[in-house]
C-alpha positions as CSV (number, residue, x, y, z in Angstrom):
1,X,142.7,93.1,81.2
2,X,146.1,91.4,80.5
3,X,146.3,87.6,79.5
4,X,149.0,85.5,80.3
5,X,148.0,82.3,79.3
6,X,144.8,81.3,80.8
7,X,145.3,83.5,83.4
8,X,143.9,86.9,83.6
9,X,144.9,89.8,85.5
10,X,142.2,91.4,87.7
11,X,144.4,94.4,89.4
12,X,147.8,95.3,91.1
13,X,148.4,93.9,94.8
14,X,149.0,97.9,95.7
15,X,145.4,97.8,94.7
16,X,144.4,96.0,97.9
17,X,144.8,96.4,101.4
18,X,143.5,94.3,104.4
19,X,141.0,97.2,105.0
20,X,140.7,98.1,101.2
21,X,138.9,95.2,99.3
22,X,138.1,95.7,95.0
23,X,135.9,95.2,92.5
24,X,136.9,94.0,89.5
25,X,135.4,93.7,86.2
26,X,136.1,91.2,83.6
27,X,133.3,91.2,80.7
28,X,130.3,90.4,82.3
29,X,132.0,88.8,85.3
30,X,132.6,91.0,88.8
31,X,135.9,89.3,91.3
32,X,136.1,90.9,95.0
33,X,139.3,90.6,95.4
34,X,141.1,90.6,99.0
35,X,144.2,90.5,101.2
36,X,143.7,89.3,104.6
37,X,146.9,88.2,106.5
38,X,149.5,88.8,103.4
39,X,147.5,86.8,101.3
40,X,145.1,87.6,98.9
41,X,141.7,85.3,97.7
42,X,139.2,86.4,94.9
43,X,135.6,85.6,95.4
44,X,132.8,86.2,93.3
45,X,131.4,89.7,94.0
46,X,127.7,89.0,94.7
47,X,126.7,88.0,97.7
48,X,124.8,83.8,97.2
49,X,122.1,85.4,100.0
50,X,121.0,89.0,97.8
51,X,121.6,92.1,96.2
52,X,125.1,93.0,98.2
53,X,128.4,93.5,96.8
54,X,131.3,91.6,99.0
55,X,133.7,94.2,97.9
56,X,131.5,97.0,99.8
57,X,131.7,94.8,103.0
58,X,133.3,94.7,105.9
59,X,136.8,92.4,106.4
60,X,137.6,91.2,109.9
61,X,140.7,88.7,109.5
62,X,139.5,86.5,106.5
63,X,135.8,86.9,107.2
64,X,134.0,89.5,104.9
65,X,130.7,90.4,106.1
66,X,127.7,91.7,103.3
67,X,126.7,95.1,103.7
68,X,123.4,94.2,102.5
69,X,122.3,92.1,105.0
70,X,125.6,91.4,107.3
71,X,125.9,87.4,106.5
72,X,129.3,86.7,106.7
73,X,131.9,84.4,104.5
74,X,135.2,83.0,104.8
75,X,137.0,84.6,101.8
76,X,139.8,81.7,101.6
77,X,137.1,78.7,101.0
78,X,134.0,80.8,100.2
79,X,131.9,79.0,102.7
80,X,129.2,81.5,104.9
81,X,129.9,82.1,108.6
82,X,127.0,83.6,109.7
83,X,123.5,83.2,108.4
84,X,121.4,84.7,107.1
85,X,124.1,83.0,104.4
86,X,123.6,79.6,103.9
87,X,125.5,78.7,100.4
88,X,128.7,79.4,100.0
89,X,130.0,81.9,97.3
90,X,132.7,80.8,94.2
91,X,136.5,81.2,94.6
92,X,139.6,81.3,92.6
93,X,142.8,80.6,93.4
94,X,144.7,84.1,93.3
95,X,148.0,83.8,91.6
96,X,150.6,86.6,92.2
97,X,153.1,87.4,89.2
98,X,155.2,90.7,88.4
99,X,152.9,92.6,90.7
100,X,149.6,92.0,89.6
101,X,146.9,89.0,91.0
102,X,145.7,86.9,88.2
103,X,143.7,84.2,88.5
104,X,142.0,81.3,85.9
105,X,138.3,82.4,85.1
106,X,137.1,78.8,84.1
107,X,138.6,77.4,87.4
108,X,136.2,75.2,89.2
109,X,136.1,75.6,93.0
């Protein structure tokens, strides 16, 4: 984990790929991070609905569908697509510097 700031570095952008979604760890704290039409949005990892992991699912544009139960969210706003999601999962703003996304772990969104 590099800091820069109150940024934090979750992974390199070779990391990702439109069909390749991560996990990434910070403490406690688990990101699903994304690139979907050259740009790239970090979510929280769990799914608001259950047990599923975002990062394990399914991208179709800039819609990620849960491989636990196949509820669907937009990953630039967080907001569910398709039930059975019904509350919308945190964001960050992904900020891309020498390589690497970062993003601000005490951002509100």
């Amino acid at each position: 984990m590099l800091q820069e700031n109150a940024l934090v570095a979750l992974c390199e952008t070779s990391d990702v790929a439109p069909d390749k979604p991560l996990r990434a760890e910070i403490g406690p704290d688990t990101y699903a991070v994304f690139e979907a039409n050259g740009q790239y949005y970090v979510t929280d990892d769990a799914c608001t609905h259950g047990p599923g992991s975002l990062s394990e699912g399914y991208l179709d544009g800039c819609i990620i569908e849960c491989p636990f139960h196949q509820g669907c969210f937009d990953v630039r706003t967080g907001q569910p697509t398709l039930a059975p999601c019904t509350d919308a999962v945190r964001t960050w703003t992904a900020h891309l510097r020498d390589g690497k996304i970062w993003i601000d772990p005490k951002e509100t969104r």
